[in-house]
KOLLUM-624185 format. One record per residue (C-alpha): residue number from 1; x, y, z; residue in one letter. Coordinates in nm, 3 decimals. Example, Ala and Ser with C-alpha at 12.3 -4.5 7.8 and 13.67 -1.06 7.14 Angstrom:
BEGIN
  resi       xx       yy       zz  resn
     1    1.230   -0.450    0.780     A
     2    1.367   -0.106    0.714     S
% end
This chain:
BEGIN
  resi       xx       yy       zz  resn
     1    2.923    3.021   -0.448     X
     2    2.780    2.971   -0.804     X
     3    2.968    2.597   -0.758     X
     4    2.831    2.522   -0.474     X
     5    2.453    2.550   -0.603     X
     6    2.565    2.388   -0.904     X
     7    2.678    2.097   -0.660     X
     8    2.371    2.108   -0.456     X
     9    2.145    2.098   -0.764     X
    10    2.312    1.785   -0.903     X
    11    2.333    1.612   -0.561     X
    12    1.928    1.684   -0.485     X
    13    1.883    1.585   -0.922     X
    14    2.092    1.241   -0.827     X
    15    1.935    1.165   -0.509     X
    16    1.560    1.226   -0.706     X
    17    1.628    1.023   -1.004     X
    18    1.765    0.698   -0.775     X
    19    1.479    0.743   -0.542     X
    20    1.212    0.734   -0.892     X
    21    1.437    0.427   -1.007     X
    22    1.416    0.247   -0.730     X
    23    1.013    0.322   -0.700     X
    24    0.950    0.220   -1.066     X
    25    1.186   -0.110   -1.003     X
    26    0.976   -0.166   -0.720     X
    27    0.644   -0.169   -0.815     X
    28    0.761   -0.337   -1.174     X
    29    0.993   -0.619   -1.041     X
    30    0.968   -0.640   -0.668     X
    31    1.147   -0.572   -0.372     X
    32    1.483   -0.803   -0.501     X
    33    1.519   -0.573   -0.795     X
    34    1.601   -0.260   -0.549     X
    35    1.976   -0.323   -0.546     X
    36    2.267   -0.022   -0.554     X
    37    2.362   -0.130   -0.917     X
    38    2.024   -0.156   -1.044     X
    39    1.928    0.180   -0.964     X
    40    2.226    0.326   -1.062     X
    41    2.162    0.218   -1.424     X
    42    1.765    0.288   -1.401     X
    43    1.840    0.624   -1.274     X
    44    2.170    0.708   -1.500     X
    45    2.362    0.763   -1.145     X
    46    2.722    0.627   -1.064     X
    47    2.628    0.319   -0.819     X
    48    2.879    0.525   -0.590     X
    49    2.596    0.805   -0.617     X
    50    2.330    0.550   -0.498     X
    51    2.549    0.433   -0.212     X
    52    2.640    0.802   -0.083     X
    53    2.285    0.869   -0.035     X
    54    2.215    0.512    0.118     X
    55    2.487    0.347    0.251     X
    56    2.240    0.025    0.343     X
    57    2.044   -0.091    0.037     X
    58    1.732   -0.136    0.316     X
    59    1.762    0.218    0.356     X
    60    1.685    0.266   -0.046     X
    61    1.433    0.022   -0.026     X
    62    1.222    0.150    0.254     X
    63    1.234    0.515    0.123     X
    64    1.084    0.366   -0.150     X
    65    0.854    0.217   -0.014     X
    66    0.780    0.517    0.206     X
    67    0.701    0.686   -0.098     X
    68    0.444    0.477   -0.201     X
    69    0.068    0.589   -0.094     X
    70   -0.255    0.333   -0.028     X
    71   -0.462    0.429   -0.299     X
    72   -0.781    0.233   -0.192     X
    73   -1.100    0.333    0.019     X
    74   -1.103    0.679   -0.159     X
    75   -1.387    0.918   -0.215     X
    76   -1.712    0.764   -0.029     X
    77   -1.972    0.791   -0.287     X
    78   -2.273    0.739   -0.033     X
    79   -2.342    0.360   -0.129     X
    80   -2.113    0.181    0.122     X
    81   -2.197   -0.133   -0.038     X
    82   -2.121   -0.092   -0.387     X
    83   -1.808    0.161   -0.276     X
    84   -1.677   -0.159   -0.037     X
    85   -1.780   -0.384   -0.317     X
    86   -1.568   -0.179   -0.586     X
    87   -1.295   -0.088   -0.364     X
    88   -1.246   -0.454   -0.244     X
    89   -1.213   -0.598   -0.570     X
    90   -0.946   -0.346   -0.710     X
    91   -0.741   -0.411   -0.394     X
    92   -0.828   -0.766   -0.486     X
    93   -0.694   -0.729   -0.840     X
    94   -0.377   -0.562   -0.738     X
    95   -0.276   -0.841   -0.481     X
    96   -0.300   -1.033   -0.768     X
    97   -0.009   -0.939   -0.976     X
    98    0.279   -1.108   -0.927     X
    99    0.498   -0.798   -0.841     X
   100    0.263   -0.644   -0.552     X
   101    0.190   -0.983   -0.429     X
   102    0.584   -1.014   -0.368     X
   103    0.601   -0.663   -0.220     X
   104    0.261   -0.680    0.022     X
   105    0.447   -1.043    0.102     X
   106    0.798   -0.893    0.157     X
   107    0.654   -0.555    0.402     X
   108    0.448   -0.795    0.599     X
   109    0.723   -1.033    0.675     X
   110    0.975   -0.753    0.725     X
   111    0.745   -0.553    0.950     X
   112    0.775   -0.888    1.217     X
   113    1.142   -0.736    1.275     X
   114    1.221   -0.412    1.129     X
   115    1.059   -0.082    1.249     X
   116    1.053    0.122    0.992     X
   117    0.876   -0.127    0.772     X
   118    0.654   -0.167    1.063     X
   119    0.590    0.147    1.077     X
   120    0.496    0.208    0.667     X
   121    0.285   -0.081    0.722     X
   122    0.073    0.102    1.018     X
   123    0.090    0.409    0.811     X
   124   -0.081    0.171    0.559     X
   125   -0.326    0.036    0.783     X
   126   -0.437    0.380    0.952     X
   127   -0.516    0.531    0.643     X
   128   -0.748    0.255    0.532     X
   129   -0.927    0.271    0.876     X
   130   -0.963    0.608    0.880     X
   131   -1.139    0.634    0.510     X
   132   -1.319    0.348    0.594     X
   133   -1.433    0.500    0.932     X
   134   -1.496    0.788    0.747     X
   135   -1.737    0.575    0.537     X
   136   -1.893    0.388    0.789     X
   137   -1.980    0.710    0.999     X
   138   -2.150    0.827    0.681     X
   139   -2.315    0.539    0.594     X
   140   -2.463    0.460    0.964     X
   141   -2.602    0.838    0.960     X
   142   -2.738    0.784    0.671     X
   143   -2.951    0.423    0.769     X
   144   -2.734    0.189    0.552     X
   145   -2.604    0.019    0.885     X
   146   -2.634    0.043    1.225     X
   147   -2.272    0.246    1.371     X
   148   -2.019   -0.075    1.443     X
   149   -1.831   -0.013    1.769     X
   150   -1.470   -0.107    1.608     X
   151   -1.326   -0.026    1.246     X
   152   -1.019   -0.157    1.317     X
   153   -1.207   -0.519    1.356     X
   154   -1.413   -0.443    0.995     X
   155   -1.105   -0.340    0.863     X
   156   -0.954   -0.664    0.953     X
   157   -1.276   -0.865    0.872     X
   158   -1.288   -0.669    0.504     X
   159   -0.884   -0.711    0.409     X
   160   -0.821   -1.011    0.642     X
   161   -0.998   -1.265    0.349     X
   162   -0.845   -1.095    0.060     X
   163   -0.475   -1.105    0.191     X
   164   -0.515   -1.470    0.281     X
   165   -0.669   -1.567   -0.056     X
   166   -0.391   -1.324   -0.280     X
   167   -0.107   -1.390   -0.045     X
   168   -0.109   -1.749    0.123     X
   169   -0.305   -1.919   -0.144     X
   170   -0.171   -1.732   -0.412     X
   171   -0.536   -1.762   -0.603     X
   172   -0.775   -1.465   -0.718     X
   173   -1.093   -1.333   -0.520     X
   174   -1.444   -1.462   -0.653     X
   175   -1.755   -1.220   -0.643     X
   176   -1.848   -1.485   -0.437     X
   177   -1.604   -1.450   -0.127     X
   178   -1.632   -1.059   -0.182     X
   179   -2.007   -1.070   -0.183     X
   180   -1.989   -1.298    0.171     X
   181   -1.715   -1.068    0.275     X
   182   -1.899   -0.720    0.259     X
   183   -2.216   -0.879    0.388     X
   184   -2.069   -1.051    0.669     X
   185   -1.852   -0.803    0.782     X
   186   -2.109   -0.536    0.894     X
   187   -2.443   -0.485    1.064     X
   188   -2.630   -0.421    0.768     X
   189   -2.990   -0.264    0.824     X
   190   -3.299   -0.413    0.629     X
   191   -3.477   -0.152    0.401     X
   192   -3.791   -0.039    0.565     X
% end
């Protein structure tokens, strides 16, 4: 019995330390970089170990990717345009680097035909419309803007820029486009 938890212990320690491997590979080299072999020698794992627990090397890849959570549109602070304004260019920063441009590249063309990086990507997207509804409920109650009938739409009118200027044009995000961005993507009220 004692052998049997010993085995269960190593398997779950195994499985944990290719699944961190294959996160940190990810977010420092890319998508390409989460192969059997290289996790095996991140993680200190027999490759055979990495293939046990996923046979496919998509399968690796997607858990870690599954892992990974949208840290953006956090913690409303009451000022929707300086929280948009902050928010936007730290989403606008990270699209920037090399490695997550390649990964937000790789999930949105893999998403066109597989479902399960389809559905990380909706998983994605839901949690930045619901913060930012969350925000926007706030901020119309509060008189900053009148209540817009669709977040999904100013979610897409907020990210839609960025990912097109990070992505397909492979440049950075001026104050500028944010600035037009954030002020034409909502029905901002006039102060009284």
């Amino acid at each position: 019995m004692a052998d049997q938890k010993d085995a269960d212990v190593r398997v779950t320690a195994s499985r944990a330390a290719a699944l961190a491997a294959a996160q940190t590979l990810l977010q420092q080299e890319g998508p390409a970089a989460v192969t059997h072999q290289r996790v095996a020698v991140e993680a200190g794992v027999g490759r055979a170990t990495v293939y046990r627990h996923w046979p496919k090397p998509e399968a690796l890849l997607h858990e870690a990717l599954g892992r990974v959570e949208m840290p953006f549109f956090t913690d409303f602070d009451s000022d929707l345009r300086r929280w948009l304004l902050g928010n936007l260019r730290r989403l606008a920063e990270e699209l920037a680097l090399p490695n997550l441009r390649r990964l937000t590249a790789t999930l949105l063309q893999t998403a066109q035909w597989d479902t399960t990086a389809r559905t990380q990507l909706n998983r994605w997207l839901h949690a930045v419309s619901r913060r930012l509804n969350t925000a926007l409920n706030t901020a119309a109650a509060q008189g900053e803007i009148d209540r817009p009938a669709d977040s999904s739409e100013i979610t897409a009118r907020l990210l839609g820029p960025l990912v097109f200027r990070t992505i397909f044009q492979n440049d950075t995000v001026s104050d500028e486009l944010l600035d037009h961005v954030v002020n034409s993507a909502l029905p901002w009220r006039e102060p009284d």
